[in-house]
N, C-alpha and C positions, 0 to 999 in steps of 0.2 A: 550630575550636571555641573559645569563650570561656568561660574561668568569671569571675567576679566574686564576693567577696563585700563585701559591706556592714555594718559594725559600728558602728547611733549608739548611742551612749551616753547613760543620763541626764541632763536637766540639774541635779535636785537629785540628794544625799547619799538622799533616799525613795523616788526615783522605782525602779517595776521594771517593764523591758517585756516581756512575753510574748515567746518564741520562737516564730519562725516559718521553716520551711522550704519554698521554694516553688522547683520542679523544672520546666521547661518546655523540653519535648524538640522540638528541629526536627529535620530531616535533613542537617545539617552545624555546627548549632550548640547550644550547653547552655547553659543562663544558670542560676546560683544565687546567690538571695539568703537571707540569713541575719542573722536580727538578735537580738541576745545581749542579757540582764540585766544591764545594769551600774549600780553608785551610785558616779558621781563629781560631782564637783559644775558640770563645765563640757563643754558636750557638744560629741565630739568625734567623726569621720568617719574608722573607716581603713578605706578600699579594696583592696583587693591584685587585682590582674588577671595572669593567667597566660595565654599562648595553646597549647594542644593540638592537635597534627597533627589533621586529621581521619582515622578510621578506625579508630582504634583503640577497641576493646569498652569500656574501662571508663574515660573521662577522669578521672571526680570521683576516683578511688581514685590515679590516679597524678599528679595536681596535689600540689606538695612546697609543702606549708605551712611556714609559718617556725616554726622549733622554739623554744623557752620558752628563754630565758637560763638560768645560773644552772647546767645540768645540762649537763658536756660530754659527747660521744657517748667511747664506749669508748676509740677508738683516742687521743681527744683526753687521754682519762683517763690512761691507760698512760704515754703521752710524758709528761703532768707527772709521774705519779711518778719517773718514770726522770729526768724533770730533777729532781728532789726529790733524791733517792738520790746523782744526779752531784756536785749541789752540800756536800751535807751529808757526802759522803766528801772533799771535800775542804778542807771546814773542821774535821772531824774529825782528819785526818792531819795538816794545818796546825798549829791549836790548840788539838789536844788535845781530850778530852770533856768534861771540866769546866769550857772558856774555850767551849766552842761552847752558844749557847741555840738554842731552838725560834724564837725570836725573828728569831734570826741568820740561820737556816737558811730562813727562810721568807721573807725582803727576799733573799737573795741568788736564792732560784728566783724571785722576783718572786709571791709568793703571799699572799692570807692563814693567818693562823691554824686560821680554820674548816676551810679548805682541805685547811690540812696537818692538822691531827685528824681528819680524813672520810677519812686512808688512812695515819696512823699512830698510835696510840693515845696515844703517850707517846716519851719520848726514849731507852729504852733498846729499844723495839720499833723505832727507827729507826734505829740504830746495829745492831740484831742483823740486819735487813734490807741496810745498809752492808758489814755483814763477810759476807754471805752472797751478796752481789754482788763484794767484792774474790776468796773463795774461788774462786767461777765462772769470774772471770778469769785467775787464774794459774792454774789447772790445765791438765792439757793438753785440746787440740780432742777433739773426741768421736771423730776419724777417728785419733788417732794411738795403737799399742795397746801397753796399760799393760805386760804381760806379752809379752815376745817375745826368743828368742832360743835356739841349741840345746841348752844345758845349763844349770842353776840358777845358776852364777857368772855368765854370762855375763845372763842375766833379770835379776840381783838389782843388777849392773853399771851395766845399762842403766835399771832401775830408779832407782838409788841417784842416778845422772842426774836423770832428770825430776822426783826430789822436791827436790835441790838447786836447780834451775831455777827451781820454782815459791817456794822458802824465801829462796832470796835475791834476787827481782824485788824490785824500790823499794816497792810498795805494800805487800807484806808485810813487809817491815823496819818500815814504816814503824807497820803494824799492832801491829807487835810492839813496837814501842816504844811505842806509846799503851797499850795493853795493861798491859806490866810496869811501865811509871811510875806508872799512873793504879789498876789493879784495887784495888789499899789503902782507894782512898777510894771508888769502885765497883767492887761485886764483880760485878755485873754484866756488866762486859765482860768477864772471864775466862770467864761461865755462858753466854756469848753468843757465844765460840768454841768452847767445849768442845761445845754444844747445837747447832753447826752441822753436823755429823756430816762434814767432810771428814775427819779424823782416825780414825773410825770405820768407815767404809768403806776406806781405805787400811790399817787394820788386820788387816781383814777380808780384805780380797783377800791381802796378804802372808800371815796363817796362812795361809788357804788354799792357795795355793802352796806353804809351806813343809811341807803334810802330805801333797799330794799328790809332793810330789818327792824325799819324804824318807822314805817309807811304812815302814821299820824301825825306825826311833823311836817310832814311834808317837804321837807328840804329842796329849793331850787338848785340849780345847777352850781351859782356862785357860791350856797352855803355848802355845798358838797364837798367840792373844793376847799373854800377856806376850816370846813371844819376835819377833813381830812391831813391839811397841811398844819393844822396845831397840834392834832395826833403826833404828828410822825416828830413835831420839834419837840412836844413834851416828853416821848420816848427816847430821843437820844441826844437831846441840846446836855444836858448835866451829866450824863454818864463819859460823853465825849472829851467833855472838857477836861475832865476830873483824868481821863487816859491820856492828853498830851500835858498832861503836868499843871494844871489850876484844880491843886489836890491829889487826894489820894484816890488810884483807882478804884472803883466799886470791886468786890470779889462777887464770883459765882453767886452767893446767897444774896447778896445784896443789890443785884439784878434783879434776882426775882421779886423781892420783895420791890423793887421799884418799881416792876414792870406790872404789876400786881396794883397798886397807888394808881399809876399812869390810867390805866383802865377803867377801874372805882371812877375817879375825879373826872374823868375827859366823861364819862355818861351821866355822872351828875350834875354836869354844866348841860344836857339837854331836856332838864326837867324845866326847866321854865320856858322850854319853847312849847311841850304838847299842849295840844287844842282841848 
């Protein structure tokens, strides 16, 4: 089977030609011609020829016309934002958010401007998309499980682990100093970690543990919370600081044995609550 089509153009800016579709069915071949309205000023001829196995029911519907510039297909969509995102976390963590422009951020993915406002509103919506991507990253795989182990020391243990892990990777140091340096003069990026809800959901899952393993106490929802959120500062408030330079960093041994401390002492601040 053969298609063709045929597109002259006007030769004036006035001219406009009628559309016409003309179908002419053989028993192994299809031929379409189509000629389109156009006002250009110099008339021009584009042909496209495609060959179609024969046999198959519907040739005209499965000839793959050339797609309009200008509009990438999805997948082509996704890959630039995620090179958007690659780039602009790492002129972020670089140079800081007040030294990095929309400008900067859009030459180094090789893109325009338009580009980059067609899938980020503004620069603090692309920084809170930045930090919402470094969160994803350091936490753990979906397969490894948050809660495990036979007694609450030994959860809270294991626990106290994977949130040191994910608190002192590079990226979140790194976060973190952009963050505490820079939040003074945008407040933004402090509402931009707090509103990314990894802290919220880790709150969350530690009350909940702590009520279901502790069910004498009786823990309202507010002590849930608040006793969850002095967990998570006593596990990484000192190790953190001591990683962007107030000290020396902790080594491997000296994690554990913190983390090991952190645990002991956060359960025996709940002995003067049982009934």
């Amino acid at each position: 089977m053969h298609l063709r089509l045929l597109t002259p153009l006007g030769r004036t800016t006035h001219s406009i030609l009628d559309t016409t579709r003309r179908l002419v069915s053989h028993t192994d071949r299809i031929r379409i011609t189509v000629r389109t309205p156009v006002t250009l000023d110099a008339g021009i001829i584009v042909r496209v020829a495609t060959r179609i196995r024969a046999g198959r029911k519907d040739p005209v519907r499965q000839a793959k016309l050339v797609r309009k510039s200008g509009r990438p297909l999805r997948a082509d969509a996704l890959k630039l934002r995620e090179q958007i995102l690659r780039d602009a976390t790492q002129l972020f963590l670089e140079q800081g958010y007040g030294s990095t422009s929309i400008e900067s951020v859009a030459a180094r993915a090789g893109v325009s401007k338009r580009t980059f406002y067609d899938r980020f509103e503004h620069k603090a919506a692309l920084f809170a998309a930045v930090v919402h991507g470094i969160i994803d990253e350091i936490r753990p795989p979906a397969s490894v499980p948050l809660l495990a182990g036979p007694t609450l020391p030994e959860i809270l243990r294991r626990l106290a682990g994977l949130i040191l892990k994910a608190a002192l990777s590079p990226q979140a140091i790194a976060l973190h100093r952009l963050v505490t340096g820079e939040s003074s003069r945008f407040p933004e990026l402090a509402r931009a970690v707090e509103n990314d809800g990894g802290q919220a959901e880790a709150t969350a899952l530690i009350g909940g543990l702590l009520s279901r393993e502790l069910p004498k106490i009786k823990l309202s929802p507010q002590d849930q919370v608040f006793a969850a959120q002095q967990f998570i500062y006593m596990v990484v408030t000192l190790p953190q600081r001591r990683a962007i330079g107030f000290g020396t960093p902790m080594t491997p041994q000296e994690l554990d044995a913190w983390a090991d401390r952190v645990v002991t002492l956060f359960l025996e601040g709940f002995k003067g609550l049982r009934s």
